[in-house]
C-alpha positions as CSV (number, residue, x, y, z in Angstrom):
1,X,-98.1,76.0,136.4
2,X,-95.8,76.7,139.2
3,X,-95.8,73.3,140.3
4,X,-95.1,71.9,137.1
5,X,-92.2,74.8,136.7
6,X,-90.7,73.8,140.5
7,X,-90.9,70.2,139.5
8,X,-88.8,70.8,135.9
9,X,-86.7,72.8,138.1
10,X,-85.5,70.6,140.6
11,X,-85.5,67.5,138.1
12,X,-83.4,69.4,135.6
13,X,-81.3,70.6,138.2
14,X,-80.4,66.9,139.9
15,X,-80.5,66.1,136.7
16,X,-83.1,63.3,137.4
17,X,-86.0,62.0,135.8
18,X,-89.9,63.4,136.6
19,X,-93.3,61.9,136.3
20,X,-96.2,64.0,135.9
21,X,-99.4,62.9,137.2
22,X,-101.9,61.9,134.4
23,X,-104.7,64.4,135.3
24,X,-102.4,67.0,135.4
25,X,-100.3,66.8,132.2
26,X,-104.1,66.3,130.4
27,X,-104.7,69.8,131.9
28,X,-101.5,71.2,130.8
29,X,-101.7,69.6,127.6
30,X,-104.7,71.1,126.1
31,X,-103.4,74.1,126.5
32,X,-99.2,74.0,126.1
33,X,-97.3,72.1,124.1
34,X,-95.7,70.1,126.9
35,X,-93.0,68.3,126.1
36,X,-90.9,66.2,129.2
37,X,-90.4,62.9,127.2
38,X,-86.6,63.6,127.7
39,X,-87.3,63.9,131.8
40,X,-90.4,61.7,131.6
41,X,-90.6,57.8,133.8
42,X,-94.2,56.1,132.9
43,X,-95.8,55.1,135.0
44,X,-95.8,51.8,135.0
45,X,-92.2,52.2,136.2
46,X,-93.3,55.1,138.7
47,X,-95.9,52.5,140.7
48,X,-93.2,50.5,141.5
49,X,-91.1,53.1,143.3
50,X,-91.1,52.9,147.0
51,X,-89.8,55.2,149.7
52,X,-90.5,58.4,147.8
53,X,-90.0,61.3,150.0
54,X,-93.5,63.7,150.5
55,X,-93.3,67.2,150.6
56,X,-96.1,69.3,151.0
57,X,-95.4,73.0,150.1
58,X,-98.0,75.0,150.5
59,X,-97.5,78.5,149.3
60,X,-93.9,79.7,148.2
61,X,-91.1,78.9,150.6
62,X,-87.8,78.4,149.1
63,X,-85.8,75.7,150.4
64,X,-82.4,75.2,150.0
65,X,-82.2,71.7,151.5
66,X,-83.8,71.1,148.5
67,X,-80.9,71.9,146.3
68,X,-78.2,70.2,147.9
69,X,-76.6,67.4,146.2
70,X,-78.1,63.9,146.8
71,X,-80.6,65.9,149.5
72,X,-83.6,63.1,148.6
73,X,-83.8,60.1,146.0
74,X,-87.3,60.3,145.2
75,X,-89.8,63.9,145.8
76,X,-93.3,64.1,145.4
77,X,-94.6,67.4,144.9
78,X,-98.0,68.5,146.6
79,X,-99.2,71.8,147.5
80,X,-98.6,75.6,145.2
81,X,-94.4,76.0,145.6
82,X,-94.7,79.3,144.0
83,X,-91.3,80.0,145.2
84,X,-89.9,81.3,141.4
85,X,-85.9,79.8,142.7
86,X,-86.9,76.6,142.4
87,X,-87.1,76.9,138.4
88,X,-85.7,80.9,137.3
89,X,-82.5,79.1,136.1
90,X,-84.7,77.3,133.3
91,X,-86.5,80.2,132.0
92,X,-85.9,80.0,128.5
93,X,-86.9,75.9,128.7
94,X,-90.1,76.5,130.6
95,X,-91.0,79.5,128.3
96,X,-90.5,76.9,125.3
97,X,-92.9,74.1,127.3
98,X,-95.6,76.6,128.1
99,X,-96.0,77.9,124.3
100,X,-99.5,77.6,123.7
101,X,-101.2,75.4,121.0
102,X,-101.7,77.0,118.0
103,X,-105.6,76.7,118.1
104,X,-105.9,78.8,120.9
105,X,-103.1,81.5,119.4
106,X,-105.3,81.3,116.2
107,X,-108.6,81.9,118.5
108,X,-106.7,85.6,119.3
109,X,-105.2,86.7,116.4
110,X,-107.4,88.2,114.8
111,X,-108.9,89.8,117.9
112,X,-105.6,91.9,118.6
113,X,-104.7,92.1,115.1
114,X,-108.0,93.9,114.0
115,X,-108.0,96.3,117.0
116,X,-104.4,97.1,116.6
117,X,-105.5,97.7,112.1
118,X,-108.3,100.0,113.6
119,X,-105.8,102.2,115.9
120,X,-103.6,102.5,112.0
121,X,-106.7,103.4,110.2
122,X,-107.4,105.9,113.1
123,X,-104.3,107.6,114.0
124,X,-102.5,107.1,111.5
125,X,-99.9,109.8,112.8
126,X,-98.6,107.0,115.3
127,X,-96.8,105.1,112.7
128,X,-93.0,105.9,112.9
129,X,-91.0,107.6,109.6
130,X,-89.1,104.3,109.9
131,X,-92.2,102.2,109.9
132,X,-94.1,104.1,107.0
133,X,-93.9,101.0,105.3
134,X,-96.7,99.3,107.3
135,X,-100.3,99.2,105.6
136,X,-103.4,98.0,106.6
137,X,-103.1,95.5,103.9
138,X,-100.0,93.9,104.3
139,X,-101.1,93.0,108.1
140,X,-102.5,89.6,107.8
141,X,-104.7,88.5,111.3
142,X,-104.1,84.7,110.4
143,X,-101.2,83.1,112.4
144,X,-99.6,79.7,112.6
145,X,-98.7,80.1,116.1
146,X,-97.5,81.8,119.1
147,X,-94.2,82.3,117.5
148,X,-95.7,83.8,114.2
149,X,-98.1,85.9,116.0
150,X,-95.5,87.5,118.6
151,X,-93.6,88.6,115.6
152,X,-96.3,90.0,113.4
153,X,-97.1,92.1,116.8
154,X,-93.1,93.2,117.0
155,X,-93.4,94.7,113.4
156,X,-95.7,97.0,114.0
157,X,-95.9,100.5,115.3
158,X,-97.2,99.6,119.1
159,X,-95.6,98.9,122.7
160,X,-98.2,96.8,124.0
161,X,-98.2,96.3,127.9
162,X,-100.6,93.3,129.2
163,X,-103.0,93.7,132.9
164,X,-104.6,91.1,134.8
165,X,-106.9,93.3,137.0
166,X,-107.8,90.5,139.8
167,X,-110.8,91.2,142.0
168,X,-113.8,88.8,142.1
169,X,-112.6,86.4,144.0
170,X,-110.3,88.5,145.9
171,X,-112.9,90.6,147.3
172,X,-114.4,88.3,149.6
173,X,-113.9,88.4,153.4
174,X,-111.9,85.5,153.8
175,X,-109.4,86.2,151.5
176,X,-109.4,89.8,153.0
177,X,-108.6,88.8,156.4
178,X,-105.8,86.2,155.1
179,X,-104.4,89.1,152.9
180,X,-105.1,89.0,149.5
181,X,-105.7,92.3,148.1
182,X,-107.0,94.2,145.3
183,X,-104.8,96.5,143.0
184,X,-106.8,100.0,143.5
185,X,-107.5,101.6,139.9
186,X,-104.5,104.5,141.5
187,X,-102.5,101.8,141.0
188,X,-102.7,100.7,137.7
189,X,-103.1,104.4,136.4
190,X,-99.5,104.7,138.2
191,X,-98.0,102.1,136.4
192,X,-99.6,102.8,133.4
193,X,-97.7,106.4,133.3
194,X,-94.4,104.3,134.0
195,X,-94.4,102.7,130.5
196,X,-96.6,106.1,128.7
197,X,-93.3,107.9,130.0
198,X,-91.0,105.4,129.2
199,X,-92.1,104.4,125.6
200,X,-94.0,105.6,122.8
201,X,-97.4,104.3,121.1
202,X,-98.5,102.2,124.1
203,X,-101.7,100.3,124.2
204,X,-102.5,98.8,127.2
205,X,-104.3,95.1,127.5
206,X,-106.4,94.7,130.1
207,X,-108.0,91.1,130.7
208,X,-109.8,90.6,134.2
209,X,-112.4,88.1,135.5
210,X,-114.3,91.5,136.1
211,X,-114.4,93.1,132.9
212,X,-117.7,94.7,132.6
213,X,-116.0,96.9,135.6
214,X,-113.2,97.0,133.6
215,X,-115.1,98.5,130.7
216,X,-116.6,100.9,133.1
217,X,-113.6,102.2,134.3
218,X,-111.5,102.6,131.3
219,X,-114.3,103.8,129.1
220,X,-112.9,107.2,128.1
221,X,-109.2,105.4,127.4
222,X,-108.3,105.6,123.9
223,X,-105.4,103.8,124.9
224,X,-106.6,100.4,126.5
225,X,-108.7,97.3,124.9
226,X,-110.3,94.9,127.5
227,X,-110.4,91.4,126.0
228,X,-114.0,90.2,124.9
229,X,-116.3,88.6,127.4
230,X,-116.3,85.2,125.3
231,X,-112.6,85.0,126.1
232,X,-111.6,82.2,128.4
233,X,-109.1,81.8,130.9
234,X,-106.8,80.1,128.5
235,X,-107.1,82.7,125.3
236,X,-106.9,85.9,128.4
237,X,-103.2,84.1,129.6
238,X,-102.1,83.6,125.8
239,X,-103.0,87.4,124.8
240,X,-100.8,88.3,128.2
241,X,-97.9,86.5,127.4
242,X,-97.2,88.1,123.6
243,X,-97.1,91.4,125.4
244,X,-93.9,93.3,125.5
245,X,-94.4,94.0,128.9
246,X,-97.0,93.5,131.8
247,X,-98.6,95.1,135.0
248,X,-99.1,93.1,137.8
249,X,-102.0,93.0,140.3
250,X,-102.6,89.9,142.9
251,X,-102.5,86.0,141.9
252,X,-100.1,83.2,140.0
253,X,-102.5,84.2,137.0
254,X,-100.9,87.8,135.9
255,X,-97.7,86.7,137.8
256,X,-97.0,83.7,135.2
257,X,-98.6,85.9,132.5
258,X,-95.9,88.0,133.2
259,X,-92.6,85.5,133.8
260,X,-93.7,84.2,130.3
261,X,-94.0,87.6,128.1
262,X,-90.4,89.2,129.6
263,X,-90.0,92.6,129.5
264,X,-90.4,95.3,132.2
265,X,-93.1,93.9,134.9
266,X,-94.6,96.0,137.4
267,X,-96.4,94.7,140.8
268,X,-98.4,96.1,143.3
269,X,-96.1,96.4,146.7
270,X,-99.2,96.3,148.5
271,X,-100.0,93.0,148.1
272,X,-100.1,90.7,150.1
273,X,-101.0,92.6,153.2
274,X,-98.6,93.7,155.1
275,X,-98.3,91.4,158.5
276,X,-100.6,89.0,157.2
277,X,-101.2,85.2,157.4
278,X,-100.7,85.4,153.1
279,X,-97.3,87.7,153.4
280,X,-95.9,84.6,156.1
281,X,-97.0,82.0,154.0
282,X,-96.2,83.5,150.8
283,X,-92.9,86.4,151.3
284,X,-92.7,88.5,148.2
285,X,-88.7,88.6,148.4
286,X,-89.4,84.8,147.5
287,X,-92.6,84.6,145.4
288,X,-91.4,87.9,142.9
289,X,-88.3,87.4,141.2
290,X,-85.3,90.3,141.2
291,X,-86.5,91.7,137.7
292,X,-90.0,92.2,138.8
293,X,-90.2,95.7,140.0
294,X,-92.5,97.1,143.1
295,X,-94.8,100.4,143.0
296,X,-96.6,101.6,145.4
297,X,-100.0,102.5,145.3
């Protein structure tokens, strides 16, 4: 996703044409609507390009060679550029090109729609004067699509703030000693109190590649649901991204959950590592965009 974003950036910005690699845009395409046939070369007409200029960027240094008028003719993009300045001036567009297919919006519906029913039937105190309008019958748990379900979500009587808890992966010793890190559970609870104290009726949605820990540690929290196992990666991302807001912990998984949803966004200062071979590669003053705020553990 980032390199797809970097690549929109820099074509819409030289206001040049792009060509996605085949494997690539069949990845992105079963899960967005993608939609570059305005940027888009064949490839027919790509193979006979010569003298294309390779780049390899392998984490998320910003370049600003890059941006300069006529800098290169032709760019191929290999490597992560997660560097967010490549494509933050095209927010709205890549927000439009990673809406999710409606299949997979329709697969989660009436997941957060039924939990959010059962918190109504529940504590029914909750529900605003101004909102005393809302029943449990008139909220349907069928959608059309991500557009449909983000406003059914918007009428009712809940802030909801998405989580990616990483660990797995992030755990092991080699990632460690580069600098990955995992988000303590202090952490979280931290920034959980931001948005309790900053807004009323908040529900917190916790999806994780852990989650039976998950469930462990938030089992006494009337306040958070945890994603069912069954979920994939894909239906995990789309349930992130119609949050109001988001919580941060380590990866380009919560981080693009996160650009995508808007709203306040909270990350974990204390990742990556401090002094690290992960914090050279990858500075957060160039991976984290200005309007994702930092909290410390």
């Amino acid at each position: 996703m980032f390199k797809f974003a970097s690549a929109y950036g820099l074509a819409r910005f030289h206001r040049c044409r792009f060509y996605l690699d085949e494997p690539y845009m069949k990845i992105l395409n079963a899960t967005f609507t993608i939609n570059i046939t305005f940027l888009n070369i064949l490839k027919s007409e790509y193979l006979t390009l010569s003298g294309i200029g390779y780049r390899d960027n392998t984490a998320c240094h910003y370049s600003q060679k890059l941006m300069l008028p006529n800098s290169i003719r032709y760019l191929e993009l290999t490597g992560y550029w997660q560097a967010y300045r490549y494509f933050i001036n095209y927010t709205d567009e890549l927000r439009q090109q990673f809406t999710f297919r409606p299949n997979i919006i329709q697969t989660i519906a009436p997941f957060i729609l039924q939990e959010l029913k059962w918190r109504i039937l529940c504590q029914p105190t909750c529900i605003h004067q101004n909102q005393s309008n809302i029943t449990l019958g008139n909220i349907e748990t069928t959608v059309k699509d991500q557009l449909d379900l983000k406003n059914k979500l918007r009428e009712l009587p809940f802030t909801l703030v998405g989580i990616h808890w990483r660990r797995g992966d992030m755990m092991r010793p080699n990632k460690q000693a580069y600098g990955h890190t995992v988000s303590s559970f202090i952490y979280l609870q931290k920034a959980m109190n931001y948005f309790l104290e900053k807004y009323t009726n908040v529900l917190f949605i916790v999806t994780s590649d852990e989650k039976n820990y998950s469930k462990n540690i938030f089992s006494n929290n009337s306040k958070v649901i945890i994603t069912p196992d069954k979920f994939t990666g894909e239906q995990d991302l789309a349930i992130l991204t119609v949050c109001q807001h988001t919580i941060v912990t380590s990866g380009s998984f919560g981080w693009f959950a996160a650009y995508l949803a808007g709203g306040d966004i909270l990350y974990d200062k204390l990742s990556p590592a401090k002094n690290s071979g992960l914090e050279r590669d990858c500075p957060p003053s160039q991976y984290y965009p200005p309007e994702f705020i930092p909290m410390r553990r």
